[in-house]
C-alpha positions as CSV (number, residue, x, y, z in Angstrom):
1,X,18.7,10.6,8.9
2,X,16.5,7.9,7.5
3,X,17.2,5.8,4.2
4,X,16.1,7.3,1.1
5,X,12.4,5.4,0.5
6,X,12.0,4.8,-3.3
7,X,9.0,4.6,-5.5
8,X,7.6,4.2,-8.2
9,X,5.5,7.5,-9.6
10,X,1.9,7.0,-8.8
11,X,3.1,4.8,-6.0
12,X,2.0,6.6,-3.2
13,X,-1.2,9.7,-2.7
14,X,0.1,12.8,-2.4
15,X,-0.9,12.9,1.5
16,X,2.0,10.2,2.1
17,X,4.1,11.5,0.1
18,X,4.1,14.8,2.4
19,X,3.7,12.5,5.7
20,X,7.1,11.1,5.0
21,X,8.9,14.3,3.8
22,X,7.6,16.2,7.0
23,X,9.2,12.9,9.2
24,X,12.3,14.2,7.3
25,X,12.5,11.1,4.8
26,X,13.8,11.8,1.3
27,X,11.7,9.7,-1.1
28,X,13.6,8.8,-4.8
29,X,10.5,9.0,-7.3
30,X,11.2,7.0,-10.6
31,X,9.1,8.7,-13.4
32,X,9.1,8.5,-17.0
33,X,10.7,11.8,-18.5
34,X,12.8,13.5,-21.3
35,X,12.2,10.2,-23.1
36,X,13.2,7.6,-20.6
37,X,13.2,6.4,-16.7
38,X,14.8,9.6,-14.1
39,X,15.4,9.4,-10.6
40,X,13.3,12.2,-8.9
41,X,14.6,13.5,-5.5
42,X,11.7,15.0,-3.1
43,X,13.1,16.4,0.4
44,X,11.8,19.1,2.8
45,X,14.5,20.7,5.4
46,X,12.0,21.6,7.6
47,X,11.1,25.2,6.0
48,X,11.1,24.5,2.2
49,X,10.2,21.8,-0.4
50,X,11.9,20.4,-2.8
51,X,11.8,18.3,-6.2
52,X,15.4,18.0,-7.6
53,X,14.9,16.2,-11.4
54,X,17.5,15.7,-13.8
55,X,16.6,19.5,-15.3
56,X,15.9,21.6,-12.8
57,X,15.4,22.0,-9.3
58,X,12.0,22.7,-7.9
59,X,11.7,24.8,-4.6
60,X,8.0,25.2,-2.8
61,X,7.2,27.2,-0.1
62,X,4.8,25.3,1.4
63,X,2.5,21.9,1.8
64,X,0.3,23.3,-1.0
65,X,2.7,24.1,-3.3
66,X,4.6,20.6,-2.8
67,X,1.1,18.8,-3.6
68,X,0.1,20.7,-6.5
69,X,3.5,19.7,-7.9
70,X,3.8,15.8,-7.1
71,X,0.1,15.8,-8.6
72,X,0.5,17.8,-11.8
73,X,4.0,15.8,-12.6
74,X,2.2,12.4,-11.6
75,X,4.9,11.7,-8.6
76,X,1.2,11.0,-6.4
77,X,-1.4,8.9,-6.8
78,X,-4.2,9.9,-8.7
């Protein structure tokens, strides 16, 4: 399995960020949340998507779902 690749939020357009989870690379998003800087995990295990933050973990069915996400919580490029 690849290295983690870490980012900064707004780093990346959504479209790479789903290139390098579907090549099976886990990408460690640092956003501003909950008052300060969190570590965001995204992974996909080949079925499902997923966006593990320091609350909550985020499960998406599919590509759609995982875009909508990384764009409404500001993981993507604008």
């Amino acid at each position: 399995m690849p290295e983690p690749l870490h980012i900064e939020s707004g780093e990346l357009t959504a479209d790479e960020i789903l290139d390098h989870l579907r090549d099976g690379r886990r990408l460690i998003v640092r956003a501003e949340m909950l008052g300060g800087i969190h570590e965001v995990t995204l992974r996909h295990d080949g079925k499902i998507f997923y966006c593990d933050t320091p609350t909550t973990l985020h499960k998406h069915e599919d590509e759609e779902g995982m875009r909508t996400c990384v764009m409404k919580m500001g993981y993507a490029k604008q």
